[in-house]
MIMI-774633 format. One record per residue (C-alpha): x, y, z; residue in one letter. Coordinates in Angstrom, 2 decimals, always signed. Layout:
% MIMI-774633
((X Y Z) A)
...
//
This chain:
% MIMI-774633
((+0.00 +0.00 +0.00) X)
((+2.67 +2.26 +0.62) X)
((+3.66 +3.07 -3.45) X)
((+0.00 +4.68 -3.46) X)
((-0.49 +8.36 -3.56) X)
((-2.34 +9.13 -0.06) X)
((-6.19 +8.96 -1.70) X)
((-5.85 +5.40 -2.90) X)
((-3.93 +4.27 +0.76) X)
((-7.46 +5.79 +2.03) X)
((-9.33 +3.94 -0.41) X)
((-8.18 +0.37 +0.34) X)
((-8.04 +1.33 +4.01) X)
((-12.23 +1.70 +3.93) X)
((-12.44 -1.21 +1.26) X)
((-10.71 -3.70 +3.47) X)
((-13.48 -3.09 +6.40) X)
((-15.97 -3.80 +3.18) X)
((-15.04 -6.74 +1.19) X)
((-17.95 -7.97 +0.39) X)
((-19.91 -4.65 -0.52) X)
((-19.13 -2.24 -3.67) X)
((-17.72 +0.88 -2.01) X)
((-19.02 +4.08 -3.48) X)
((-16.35 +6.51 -2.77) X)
((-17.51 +10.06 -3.07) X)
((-14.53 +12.46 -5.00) X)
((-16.16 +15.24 -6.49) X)
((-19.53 +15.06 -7.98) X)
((-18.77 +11.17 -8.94) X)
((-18.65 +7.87 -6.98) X)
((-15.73 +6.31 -7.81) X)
((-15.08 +2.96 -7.99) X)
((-11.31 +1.01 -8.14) X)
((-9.16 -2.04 -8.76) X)
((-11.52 -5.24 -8.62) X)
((-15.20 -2.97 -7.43) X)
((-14.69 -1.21 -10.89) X)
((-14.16 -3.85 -12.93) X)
((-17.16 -5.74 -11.65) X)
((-19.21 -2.44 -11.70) X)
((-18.43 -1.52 -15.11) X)
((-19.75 -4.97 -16.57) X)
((-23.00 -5.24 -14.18) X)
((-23.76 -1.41 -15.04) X)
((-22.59 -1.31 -18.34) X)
((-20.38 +1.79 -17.62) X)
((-16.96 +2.69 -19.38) X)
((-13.88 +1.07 -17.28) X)
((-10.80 +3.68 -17.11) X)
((-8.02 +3.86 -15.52) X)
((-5.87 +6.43 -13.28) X)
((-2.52 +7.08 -11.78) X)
((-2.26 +5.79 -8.19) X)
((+1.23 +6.19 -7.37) X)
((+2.05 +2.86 -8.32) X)
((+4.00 +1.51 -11.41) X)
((+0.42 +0.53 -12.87) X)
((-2.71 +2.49 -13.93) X)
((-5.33 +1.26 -11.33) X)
((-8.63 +0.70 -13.11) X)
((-11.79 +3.06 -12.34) X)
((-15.03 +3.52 -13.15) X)
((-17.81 +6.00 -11.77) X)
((-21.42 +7.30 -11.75) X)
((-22.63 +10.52 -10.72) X)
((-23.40 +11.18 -7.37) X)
((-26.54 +13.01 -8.47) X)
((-27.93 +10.01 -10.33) X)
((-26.58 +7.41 -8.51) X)
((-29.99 +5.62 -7.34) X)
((-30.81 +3.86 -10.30) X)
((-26.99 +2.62 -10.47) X)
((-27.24 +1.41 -6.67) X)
((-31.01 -0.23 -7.56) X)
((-29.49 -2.13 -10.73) X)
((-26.76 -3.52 -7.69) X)
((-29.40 -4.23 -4.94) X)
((-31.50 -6.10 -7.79) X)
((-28.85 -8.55 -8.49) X)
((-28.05 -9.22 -4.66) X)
((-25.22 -7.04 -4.20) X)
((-24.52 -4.27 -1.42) X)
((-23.04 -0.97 -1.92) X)
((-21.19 +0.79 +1.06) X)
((-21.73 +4.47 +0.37) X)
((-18.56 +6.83 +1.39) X)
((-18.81 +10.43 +1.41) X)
((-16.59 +13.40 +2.18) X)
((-16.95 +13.91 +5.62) X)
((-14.85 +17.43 +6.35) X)
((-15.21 +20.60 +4.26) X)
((-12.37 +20.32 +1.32) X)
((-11.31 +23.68 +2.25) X)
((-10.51 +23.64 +5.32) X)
((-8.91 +19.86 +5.41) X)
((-5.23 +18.93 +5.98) X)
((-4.04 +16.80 +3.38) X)
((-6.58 +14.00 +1.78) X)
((-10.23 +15.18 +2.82) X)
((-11.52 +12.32 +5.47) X)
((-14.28 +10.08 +4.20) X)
((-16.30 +7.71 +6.25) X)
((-18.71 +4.99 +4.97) X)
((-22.56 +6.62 +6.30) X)
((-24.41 +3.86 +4.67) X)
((-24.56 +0.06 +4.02) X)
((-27.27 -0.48 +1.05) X)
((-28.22 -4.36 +1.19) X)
((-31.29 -6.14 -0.62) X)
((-32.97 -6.21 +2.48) X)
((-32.20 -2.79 +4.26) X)
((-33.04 -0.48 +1.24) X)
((-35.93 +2.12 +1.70) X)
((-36.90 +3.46 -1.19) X)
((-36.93 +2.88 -4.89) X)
((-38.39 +0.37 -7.63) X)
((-37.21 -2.66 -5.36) X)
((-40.03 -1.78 -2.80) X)
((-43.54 -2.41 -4.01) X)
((-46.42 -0.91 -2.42) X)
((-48.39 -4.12 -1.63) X)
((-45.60 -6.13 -0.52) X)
((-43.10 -6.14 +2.85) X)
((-39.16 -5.66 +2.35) X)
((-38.29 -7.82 +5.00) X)
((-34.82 -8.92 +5.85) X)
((-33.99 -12.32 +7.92) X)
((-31.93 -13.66 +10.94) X)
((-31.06 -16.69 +11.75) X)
((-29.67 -18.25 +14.97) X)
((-29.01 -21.93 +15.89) X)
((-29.27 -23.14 +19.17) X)
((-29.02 -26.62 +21.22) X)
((-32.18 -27.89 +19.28) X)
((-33.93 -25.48 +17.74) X)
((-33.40 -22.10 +15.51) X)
((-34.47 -18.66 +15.95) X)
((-36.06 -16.55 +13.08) X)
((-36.03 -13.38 +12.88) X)
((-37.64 -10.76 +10.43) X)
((-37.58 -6.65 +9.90) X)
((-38.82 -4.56 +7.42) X)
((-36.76 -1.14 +7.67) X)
((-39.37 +0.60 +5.74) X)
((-42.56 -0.31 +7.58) X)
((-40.63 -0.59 +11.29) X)
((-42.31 -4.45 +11.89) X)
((-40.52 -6.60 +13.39) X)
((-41.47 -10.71 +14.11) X)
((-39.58 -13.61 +15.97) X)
((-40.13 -17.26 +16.30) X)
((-38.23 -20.30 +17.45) X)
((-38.62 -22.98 +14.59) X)
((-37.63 -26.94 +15.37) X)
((-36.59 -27.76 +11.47) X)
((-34.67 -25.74 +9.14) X)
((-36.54 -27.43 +6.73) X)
((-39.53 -25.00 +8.28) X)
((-37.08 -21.89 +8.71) X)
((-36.37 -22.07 +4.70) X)
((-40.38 -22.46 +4.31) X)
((-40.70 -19.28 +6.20) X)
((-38.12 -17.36 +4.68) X)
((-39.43 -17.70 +1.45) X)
((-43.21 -17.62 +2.38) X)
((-42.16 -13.64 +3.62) X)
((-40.01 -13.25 +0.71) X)
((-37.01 -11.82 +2.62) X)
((-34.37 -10.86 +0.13) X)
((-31.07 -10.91 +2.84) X)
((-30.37 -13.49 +5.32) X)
((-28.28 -12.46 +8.12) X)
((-26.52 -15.44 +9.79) X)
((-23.72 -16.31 +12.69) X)
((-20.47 -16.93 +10.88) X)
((-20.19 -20.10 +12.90) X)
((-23.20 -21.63 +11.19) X)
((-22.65 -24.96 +9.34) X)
((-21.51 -23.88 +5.68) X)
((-23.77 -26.73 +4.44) X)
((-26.53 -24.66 +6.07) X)
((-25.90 -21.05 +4.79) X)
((-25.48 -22.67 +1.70) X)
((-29.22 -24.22 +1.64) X)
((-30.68 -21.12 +2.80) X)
((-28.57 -18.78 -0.21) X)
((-29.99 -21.95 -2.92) X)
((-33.39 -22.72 -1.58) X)
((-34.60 -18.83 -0.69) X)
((-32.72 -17.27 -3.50) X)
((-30.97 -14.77 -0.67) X)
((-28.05 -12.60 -0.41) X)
((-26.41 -14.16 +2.98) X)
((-24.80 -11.66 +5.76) X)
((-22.96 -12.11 +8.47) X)
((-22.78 -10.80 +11.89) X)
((-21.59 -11.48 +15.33) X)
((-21.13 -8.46 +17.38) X)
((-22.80 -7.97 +20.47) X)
((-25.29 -5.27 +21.16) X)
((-23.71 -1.97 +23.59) X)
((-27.32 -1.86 +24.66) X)
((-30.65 -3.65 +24.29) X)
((-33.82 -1.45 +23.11) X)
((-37.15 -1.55 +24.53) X)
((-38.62 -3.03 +21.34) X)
((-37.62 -6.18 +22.50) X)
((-39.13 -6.39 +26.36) X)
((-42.10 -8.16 +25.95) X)
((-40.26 -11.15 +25.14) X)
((-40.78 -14.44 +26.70) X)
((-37.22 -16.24 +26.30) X)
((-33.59 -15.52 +26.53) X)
((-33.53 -17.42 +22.73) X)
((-35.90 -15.41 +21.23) X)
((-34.39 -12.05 +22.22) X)
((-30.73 -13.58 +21.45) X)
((-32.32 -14.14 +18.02) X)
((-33.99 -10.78 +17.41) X)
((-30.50 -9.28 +18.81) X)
((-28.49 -10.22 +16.18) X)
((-31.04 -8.55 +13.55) X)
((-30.92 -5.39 +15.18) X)
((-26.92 -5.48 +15.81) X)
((-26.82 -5.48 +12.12) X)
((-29.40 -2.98 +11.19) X)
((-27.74 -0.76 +13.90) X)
((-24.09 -1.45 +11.96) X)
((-25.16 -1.25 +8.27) X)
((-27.31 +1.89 +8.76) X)
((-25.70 +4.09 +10.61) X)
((-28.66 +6.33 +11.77) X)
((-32.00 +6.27 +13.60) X)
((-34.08 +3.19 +14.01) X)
((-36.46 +4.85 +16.41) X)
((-39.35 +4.16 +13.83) X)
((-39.04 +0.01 +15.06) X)
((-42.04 -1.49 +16.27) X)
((-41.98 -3.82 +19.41) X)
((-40.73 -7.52 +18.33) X)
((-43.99 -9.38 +17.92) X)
((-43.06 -13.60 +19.08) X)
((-45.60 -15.86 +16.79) X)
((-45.78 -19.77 +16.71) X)
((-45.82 -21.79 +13.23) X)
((-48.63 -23.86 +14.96) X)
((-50.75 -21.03 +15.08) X)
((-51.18 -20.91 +11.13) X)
((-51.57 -23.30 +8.40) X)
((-48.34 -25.57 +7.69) X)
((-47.77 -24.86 +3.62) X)
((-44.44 -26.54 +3.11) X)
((-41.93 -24.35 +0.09) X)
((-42.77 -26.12 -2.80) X)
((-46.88 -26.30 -2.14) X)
((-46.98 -22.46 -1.72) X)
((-45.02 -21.90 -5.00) X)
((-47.72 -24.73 -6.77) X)
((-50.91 -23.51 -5.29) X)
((-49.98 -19.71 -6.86) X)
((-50.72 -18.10 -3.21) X)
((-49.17 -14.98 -3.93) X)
((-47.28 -15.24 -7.25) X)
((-47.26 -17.24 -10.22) X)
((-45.04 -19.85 -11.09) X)
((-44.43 -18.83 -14.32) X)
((-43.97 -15.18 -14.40) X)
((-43.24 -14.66 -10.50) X)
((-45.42 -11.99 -10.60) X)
((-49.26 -11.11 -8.29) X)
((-51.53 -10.82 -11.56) X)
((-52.96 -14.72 -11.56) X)
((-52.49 -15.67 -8.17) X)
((-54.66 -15.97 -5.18) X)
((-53.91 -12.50 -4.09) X)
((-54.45 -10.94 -7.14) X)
((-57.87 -12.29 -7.16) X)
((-58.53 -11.14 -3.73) X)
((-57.15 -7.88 -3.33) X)
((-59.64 -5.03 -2.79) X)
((-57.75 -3.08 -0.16) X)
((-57.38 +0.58 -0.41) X)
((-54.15 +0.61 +1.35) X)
((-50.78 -0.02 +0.95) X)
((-51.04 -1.36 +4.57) X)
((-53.94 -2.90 +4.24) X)
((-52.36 -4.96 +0.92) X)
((-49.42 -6.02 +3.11) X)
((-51.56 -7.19 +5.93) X)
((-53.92 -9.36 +3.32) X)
((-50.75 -10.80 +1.95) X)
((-49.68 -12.02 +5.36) X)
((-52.92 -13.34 +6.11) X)
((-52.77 -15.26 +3.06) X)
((-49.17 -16.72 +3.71) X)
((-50.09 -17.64 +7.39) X)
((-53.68 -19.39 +7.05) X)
((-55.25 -19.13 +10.53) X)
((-56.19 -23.10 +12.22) X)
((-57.70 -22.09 +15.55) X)
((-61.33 -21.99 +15.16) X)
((-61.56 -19.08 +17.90) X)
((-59.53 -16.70 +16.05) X)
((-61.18 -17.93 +12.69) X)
((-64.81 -17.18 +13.58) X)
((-63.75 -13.79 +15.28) X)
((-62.42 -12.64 +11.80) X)
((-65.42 -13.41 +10.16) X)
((-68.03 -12.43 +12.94) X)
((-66.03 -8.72 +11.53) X)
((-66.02 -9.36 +8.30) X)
((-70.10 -9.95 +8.25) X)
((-70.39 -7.35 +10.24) X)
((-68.93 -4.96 +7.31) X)
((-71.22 -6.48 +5.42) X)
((-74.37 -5.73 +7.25) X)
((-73.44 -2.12 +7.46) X)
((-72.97 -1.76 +3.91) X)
((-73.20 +2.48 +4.33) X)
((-70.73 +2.63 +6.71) X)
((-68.37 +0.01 +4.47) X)
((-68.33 +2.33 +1.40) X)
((-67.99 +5.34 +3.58) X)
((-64.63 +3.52 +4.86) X)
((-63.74 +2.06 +1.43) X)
((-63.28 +6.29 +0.57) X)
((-62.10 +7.70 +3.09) X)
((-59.38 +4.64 +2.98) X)
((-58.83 +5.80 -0.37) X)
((-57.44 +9.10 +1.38) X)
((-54.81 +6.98 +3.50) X)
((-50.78 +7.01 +2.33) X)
((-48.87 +4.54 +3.80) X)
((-48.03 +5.81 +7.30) X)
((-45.60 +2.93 +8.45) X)
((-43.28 +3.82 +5.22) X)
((-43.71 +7.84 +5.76) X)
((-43.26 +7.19 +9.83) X)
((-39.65 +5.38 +7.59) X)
((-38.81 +8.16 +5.99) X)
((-38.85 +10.45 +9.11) X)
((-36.84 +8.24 +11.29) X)
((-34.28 +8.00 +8.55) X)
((-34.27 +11.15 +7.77) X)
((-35.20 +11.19 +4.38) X)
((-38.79 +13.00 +4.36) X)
((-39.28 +15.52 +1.93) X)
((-42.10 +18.15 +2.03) X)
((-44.55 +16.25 +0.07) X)
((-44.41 +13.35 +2.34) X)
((-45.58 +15.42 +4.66) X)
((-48.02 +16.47 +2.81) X)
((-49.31 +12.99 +2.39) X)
((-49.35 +12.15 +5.92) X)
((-51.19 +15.39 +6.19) X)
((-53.77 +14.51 +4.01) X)
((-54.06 +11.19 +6.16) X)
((-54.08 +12.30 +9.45) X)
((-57.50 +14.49 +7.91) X)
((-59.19 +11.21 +7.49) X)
((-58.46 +9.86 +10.99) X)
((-61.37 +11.13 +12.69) X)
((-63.75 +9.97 +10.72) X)
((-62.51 +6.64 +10.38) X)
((-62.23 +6.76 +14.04) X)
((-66.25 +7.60 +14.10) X)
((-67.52 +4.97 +11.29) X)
((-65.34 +2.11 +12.85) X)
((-66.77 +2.91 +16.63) X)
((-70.09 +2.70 +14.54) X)
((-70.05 -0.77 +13.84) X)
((-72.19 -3.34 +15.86) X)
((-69.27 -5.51 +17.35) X)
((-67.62 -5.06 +20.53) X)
((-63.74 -5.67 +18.67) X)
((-64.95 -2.60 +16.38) X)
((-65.68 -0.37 +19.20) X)
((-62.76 -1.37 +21.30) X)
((-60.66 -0.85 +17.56) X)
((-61.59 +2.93 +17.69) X)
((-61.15 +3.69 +20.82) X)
((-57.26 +2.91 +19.96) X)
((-57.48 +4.99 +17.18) X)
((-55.29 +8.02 +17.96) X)
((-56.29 +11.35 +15.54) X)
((-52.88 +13.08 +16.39) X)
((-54.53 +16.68 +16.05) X)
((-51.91 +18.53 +17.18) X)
((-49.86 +17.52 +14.77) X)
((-52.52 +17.69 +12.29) X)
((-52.50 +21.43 +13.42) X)
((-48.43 +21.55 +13.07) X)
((-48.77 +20.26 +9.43) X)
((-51.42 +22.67 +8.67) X)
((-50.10 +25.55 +9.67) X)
((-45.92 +25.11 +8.85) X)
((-46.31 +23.78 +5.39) X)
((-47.35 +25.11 +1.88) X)
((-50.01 +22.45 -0.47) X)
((-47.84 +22.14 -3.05) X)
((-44.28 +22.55 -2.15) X)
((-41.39 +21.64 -4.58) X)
((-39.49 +18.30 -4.16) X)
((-35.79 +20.32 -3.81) X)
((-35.61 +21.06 +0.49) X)
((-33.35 +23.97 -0.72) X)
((-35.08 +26.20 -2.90) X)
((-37.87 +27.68 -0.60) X)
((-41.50 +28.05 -1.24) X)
((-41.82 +25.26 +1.55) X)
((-42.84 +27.09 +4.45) X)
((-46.36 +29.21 +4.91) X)
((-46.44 +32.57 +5.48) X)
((-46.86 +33.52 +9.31) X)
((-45.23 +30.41 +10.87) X)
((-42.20 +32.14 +11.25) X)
((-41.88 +36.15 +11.58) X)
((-38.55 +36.18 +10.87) X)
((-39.17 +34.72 +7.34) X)
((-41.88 +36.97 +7.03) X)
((-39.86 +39.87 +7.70) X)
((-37.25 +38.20 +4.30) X)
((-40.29 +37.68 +2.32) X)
((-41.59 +41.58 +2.51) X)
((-37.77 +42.72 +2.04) X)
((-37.69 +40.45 -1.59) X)
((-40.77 +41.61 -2.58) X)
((-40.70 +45.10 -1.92) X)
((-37.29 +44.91 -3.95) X)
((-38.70 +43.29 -6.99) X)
((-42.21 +45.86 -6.98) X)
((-39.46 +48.93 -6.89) X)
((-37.55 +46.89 -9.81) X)
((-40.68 +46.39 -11.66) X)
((-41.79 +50.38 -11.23) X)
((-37.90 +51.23 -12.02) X)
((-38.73 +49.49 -15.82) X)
((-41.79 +51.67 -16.39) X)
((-40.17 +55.10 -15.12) X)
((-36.76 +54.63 -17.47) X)
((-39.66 +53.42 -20.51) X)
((-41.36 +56.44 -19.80) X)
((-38.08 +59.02 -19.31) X)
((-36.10 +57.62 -22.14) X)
((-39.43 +56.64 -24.53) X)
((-37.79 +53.39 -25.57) X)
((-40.64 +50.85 -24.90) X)
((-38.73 +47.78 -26.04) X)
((-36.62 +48.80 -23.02) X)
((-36.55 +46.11 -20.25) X)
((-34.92 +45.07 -16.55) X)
((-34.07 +41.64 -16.41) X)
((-31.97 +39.43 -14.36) X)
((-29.65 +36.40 -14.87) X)
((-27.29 +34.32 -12.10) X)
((-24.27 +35.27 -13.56) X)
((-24.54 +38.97 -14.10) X)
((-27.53 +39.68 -11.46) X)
((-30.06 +42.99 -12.34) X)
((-29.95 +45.08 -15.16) X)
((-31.53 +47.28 -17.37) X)
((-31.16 +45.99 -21.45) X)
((-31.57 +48.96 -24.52) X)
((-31.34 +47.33 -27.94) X)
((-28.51 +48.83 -30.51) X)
((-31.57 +50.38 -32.32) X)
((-32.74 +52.94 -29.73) X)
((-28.86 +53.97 -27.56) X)
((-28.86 +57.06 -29.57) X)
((-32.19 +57.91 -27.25) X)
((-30.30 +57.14 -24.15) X)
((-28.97 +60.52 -22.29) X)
((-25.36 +60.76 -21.68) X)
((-24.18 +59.21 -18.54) X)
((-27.59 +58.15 -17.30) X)
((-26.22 +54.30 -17.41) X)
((-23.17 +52.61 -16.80) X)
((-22.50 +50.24 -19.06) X)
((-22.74 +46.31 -17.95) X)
((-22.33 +43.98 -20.85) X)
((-22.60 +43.90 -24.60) X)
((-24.35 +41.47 -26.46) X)
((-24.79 +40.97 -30.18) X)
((-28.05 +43.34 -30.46) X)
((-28.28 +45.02 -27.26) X)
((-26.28 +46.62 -24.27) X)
((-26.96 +46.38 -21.04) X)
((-26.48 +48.46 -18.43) X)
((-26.43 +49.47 -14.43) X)
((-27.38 +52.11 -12.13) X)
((-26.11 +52.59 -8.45) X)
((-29.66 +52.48 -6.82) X)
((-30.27 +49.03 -9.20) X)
((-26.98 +47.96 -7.79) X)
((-28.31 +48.70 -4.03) X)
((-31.43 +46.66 -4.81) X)
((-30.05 +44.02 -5.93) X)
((-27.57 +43.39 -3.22) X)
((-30.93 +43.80 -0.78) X)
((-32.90 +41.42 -2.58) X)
((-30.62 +38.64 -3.47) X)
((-29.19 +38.43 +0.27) X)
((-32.97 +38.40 +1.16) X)
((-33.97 +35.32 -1.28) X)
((-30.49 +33.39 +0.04) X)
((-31.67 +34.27 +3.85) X)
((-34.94 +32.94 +2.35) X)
((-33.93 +29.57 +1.35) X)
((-30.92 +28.85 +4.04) X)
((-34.46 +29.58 +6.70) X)
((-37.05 +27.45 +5.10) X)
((-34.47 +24.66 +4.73) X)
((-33.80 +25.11 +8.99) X)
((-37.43 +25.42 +9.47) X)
((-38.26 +22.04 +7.77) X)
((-35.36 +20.59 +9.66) X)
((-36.46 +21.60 +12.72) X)
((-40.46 +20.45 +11.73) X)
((-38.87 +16.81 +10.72) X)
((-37.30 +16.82 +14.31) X)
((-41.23 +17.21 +15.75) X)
((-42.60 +14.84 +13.24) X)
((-40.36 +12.49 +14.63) X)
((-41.56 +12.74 +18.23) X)
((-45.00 +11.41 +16.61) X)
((-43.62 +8.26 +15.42) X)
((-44.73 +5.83 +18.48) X)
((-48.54 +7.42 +18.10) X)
//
């Protein structure tokens, strides 16, 4: 390592704690990729291999993407089972001493990514865990983007396979002292990028406490240590660990769950054809996960079996109320994806927006669910928390239609914060005086083609075409730029303006942007509710 100029020595330092990831190391507006990572990259992304000077008697090879439109790169990855270890610059280039320090903020794995066209509405992302004990193995499953979390203790890993691939998980996480004859039936059989990890936990999390065995918390444990290593950031968006039996649902062994076309075909892998497509009418995203589960897990115990349909006839008999709910469903994002986003991090205006919109339709699906003639109903709504206050924060913080960039402004309402306010009146009263300065000099000068305008690079001015500068009066303007058919030109009080109104629209944008931060913080205090 030591013939390498001081970038690549960094470089293979980070790459050797990721060996089994692509590293995406941020230089510039490109990820960069080198040595083995690029030439894998450029062949599975289809991107031109280079090569650069390292220090070294050899060109290393490189590839990159930019850092802009690196998400459908890093999906194309995650489809075929890889993981991507995402490295940014983690110190201000100007102010660093020798090679700017980078730092990995990010593991991307099949089963830990959040957004993008690997997540499907209708279906759970979940990733697995398994543990092996004296007799037995524990099973563990999380979905990062809906917070749910399940645990089990399953005799046969015969059954733990079934499982897996009944929930679909796409990663496997696994102690590196399990047999290899194992890991390797659990990569074939459930088609699974495999993990490993065997750290121990600094601390447990409440998530876990209401659970019944020292094995099943073990087995949830090792889950979470690796969710808690890969990710880097919140998890406070977890539910508590639910425990479940396999005897409390229908035994469907691998291969008669792939033949009876519960959830998928078996030629096309995909929902139109199978069982679920047939009986999915849910409004929901949730509600389409949920129906999904319910078809993987068949209930057996006639209790819980005639419960669910004492409900479900009586939603028929109140056929008003059932349409009223069907609608206002219709109104309902997905709230344990958004709840996601804003423990990640990652919320953007219009997801608030969305849960907005939902949180309007709480209280009356709160009212038409208490309205139902069945005591499970009533005691249903009574749970059934509205969350007006931050109903009320939504409302009164956030514009309708606000623009997807956090940076640009037009996010925040007028009145939530004075201070912007104050910004607000400052830009516009500039741009009214700039818009009466362009009649006045029409009128003085009598040159109605004569215009103020504005561009990034040479901020306000006022434009005369070549035609009428004979009508201009001597020393009126100082000249600005020349173009091919016009000049254009400045004046010290346009000057003044402009200084006023373009600090005001930068204090503008660098305030909305800590506003919304600040409103993410208090959405995340919701989460739990």
């Amino acid at each position: 390592m030591a013939g390498y100029t001081p970038m690549i020595q960094q470089y293979l330092k980070i790459k050797a704690e990721y060996q089994d990831a692509f590293l995406f190391f941020r230089l510039g507006d490109f990820y960069e990729m080198f040595f083995e990572d690029a030439k894998k990259a450029s062949q599975e992304l289809e991107i031109t291999l280079t090569s650069r000077d390292g220090g070294s008697s050899e060109r290393i090879p490189m590839c990159g993407v930019p850092y802009h439109s690196c998400s459908s790169y890093i999906e194309q990855l995650i489809k075929k089972g890889y993981k991507v270890a995402i490295c940014e610059q983690v110190e201000d280039p100007k102010s660093a001493k020798g090679v700017v320090k980078r730092e990995v903020v990010q593991l991307i794995t099949p089963g830990t990514v959040m957004d993008g066209k690997g997540i499907h509405e209708n279906e759970n992302n979940f990733i697995a865990s398994v543990s092996e004990f004296q007799h037995t193995y524990g099973l563990a499953f999380s979905d990062l983007t809906t917070g749910e979390n399940l645990v089990t203790v399953i005799k046969r890993l015969d059954d733990v396979i079934s499982e897996i691939y009944s929930v679909g998980a796409k990663e496997i996480v696994v102690s590196r002292n399990l047999d290899e004859k194992d890991v390797a039936l659990l990569k074939e059989r459930c088609g699974a990028t495999i993990s490993f990890e065997d750290e121990q936990a600094d601390e447990v999390p409440d998530i876990v406490n209401g659970l019944a065995s020292k094995e099943l918390v073990d087995t949830f444990m090792r889950l979470y240590v690796y969710l808690q290593r890969t990710q880097k950031r919140s998890l406070d968006h977890l539910q508590n660990v639910q425990a479940y039996e396999l005897e409390e649902a229908m035994k469907i062994d691998l291969y008669s769950k792939r033949n009876l076309e519960l959830t998928e075909t078996i030629r096309s892998k995909n929902k139109k054809g199978s069982l679920l497509w047939l009986l999915d009418e849910t409004k929901t995203a949730m509600g389409g996960r949920l129906l999904k589960q319910w078809i993987d897990r068949p209930l057996i115990r006639k209790g819980q079996i005639e419960e669910r349909q004492e409900i479900v006839e009586t939603l028929i008999a109140h056929l008003f109320e059932r349409e009223d709910l069907r609608e206002r469903l219709k109104e309902v994002y997905d709230l344990e994806r958004l709840a996601g986003r804003v423990a990640y991090g990652n919320v953007n205006a219009r997801d608030l927006i969305q849960l907005k919109e939902s949180l309007k339709q709480v209280p009356a699906i709160k009212q038409l669910v208490g309205s139902l003639d069945h005591p499970k109903a009533k005691a249903r709504a009574e749970k059934i928390d509205p969350c007006g206050d931050l109903l009320n924060l939504l409302e009164d913080s956030l514009y309708e239609n606000p623009p997807l960039s956090l940076k640009e402004g037009n996010l925040i309402k007028d009145g939530y914060h004075a201070k912007l306010d104050e910004y607000r009146d400052a830009s516009k009263n500039g741009k009214d005086w700039i818009a009466r300065l362009e009649q006045q000099e029409r009128e003085y000068t009598g040159i109605r083609s004569l215009k103020v305008g504005f561009n990034k690079v040479f901020g306000y001015y006022i434009e005369v075409t070549k035609a009428n500068i004979h009508l201009l009066e001597e020393g009126r303007y100082e000249r600005k730029q020349t173009l091919t058919n016009a000049e254009r030109y400045i004046t010290p009080e346009l000057k003044e303006k402009e200084a006023l109104i373009l600090e005001a629209e930068n204090n503008i944008c660098e305030l909305e942007y800590e506003l919304f931060s600040e409103l993410r913080s208090k959405v995340k205090e919701y989460i739990p509710r």
